[in-house]
N, C-alpha and C positions, 0 to 999 in steps of 0.2 A: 334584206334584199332577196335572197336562197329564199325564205318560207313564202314570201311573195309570187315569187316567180312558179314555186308547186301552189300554190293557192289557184292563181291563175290555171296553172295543167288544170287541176283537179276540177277546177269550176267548168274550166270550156270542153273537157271531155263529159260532167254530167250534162251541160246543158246540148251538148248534139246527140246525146242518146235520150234526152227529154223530147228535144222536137221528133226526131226520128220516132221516137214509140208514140209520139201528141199526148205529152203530161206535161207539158211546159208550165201551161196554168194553174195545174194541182201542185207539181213541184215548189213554184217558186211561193204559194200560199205557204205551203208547207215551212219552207224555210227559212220565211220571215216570220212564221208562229216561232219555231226554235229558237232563231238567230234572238228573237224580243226576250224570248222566255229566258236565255243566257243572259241578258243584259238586265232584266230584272232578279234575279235570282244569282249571286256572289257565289254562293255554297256550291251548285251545281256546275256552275263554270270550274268552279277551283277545283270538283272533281273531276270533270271531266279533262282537266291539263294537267293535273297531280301526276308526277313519273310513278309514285308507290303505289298509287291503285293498279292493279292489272285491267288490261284489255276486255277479258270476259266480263267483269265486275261492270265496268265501265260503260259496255252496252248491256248487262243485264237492267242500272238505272236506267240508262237512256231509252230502253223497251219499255220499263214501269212505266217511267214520263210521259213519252209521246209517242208510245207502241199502238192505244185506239184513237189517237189525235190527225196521224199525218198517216199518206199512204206508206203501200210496202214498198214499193221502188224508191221512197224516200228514206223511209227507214235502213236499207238496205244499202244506199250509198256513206248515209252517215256509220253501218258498220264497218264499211270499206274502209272508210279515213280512218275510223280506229282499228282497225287489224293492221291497217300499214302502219301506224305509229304515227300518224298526221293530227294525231288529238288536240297537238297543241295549238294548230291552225286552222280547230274544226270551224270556228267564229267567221276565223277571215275568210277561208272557204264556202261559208255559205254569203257573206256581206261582198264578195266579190260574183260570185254566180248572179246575187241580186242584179249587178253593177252590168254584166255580159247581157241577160237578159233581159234588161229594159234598153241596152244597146241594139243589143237585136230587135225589138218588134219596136224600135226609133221615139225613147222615151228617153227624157233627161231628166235626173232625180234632182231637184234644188229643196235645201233644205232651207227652212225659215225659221229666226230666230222671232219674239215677239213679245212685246211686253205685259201684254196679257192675251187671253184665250180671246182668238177671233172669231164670230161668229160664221156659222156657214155659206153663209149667203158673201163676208168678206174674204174666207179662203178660192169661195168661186170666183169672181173676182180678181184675187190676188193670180188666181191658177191661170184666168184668161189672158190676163195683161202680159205675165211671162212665156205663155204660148205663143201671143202674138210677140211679141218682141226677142223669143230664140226663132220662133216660125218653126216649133218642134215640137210638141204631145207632151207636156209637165207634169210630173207626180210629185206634188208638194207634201214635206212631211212637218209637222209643226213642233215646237217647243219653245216653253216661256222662259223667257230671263229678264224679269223687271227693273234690271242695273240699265237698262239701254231706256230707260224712260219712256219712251213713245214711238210709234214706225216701226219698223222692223229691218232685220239683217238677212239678206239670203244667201247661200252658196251653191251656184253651180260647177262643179267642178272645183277647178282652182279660182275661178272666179269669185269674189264676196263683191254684192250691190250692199252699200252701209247705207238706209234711207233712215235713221234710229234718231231720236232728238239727240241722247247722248254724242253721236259724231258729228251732229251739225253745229251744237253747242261749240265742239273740240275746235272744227276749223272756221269758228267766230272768233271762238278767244284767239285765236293762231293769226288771224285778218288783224285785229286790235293789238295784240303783239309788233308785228310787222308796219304798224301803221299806217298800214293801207284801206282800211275801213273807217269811214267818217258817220256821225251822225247827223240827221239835217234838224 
């Protein structure tokens, strides 16, 4: 709850010195290259939360990596969090900054679950239907999990819409259980 609650400082103090200097756009690219790059890469996260590497070490990688990738103002925040000792929360400080700034320019992130790779023309689509139906600007982000059979699962928020064959399968058998579902 504590690394939360500095995740939150740290993200809404960069992002009002984003808007204020108008890097909001570079920033948050920047961050979602990182925050991806940590979530693909095991080794570098583990370094970068590791207590036994020191601080200088720690951003001399973090230079190597993504020193001609992402701006200096970017770079430069992310040494802040490691000079404070915030390393451990470097993740969630940037997956919350993501969360503030698409607050601010009035974007709701839903994440879709799917049973296989939907075509582009079906995430447009998909992005339209839930625009119209929050009445809010959607950044849909996708991933497959073919255990859900068919349809898909989204989450906004705490929200989860289950449109997935697997859960309609769930509350058929559940209907036929209950004997309330007849066949004709």
């Amino acid at each position: 709850m504590a690394s939360s609650k500095v995740a939150i400082r740290y993200s809404k103090s960069f992002l009002d010195t984003s808007i204020e200097k108008n890097i909001l756009d570079k920033v948050a690219k920047d961050f979602e290259f990182v925050a991806n790059t940590f979530d693909s890469s095991a080794d570098l996260l583990r370094a970068v939360k590791s207590p036994v590497i020191k601080s200088e070490t720690k951003m001399n990688i973090l230079t190597e990596v993504f020193g001609s990738k992402i701006s200096k103002d970017s770079l430069d925040f992310i040494s802040f969090v490691i000079a404070k000792g915030r390393d451990e929360i470097l993740v969630d400080i940037l997956r919350v900054f993501e969360s503030l700034k698409d607050k601010h320019i009035g974007v709701v992130k839903v994440d879709v679950t799917t049973a296989f790779d939907f075509s582009n023309d079906q995430k447009q689509q998909l992005q339209k239907k839930f625009e119209s139906f929050l009445k809010v600007k959607a950044r849909l982000t996708f991933k497959v999990d073919k255990d859900i059979i068919g349809g898909f699962v989204a989450k906004v928020g705490d929200t989860v819409y289950n449109a997935s064959i697997v859960h309609q399968l769930g509350l058929l058998k559940k209907e036929f259980l209950q004997g309330s579902a007849t066949l004709n």
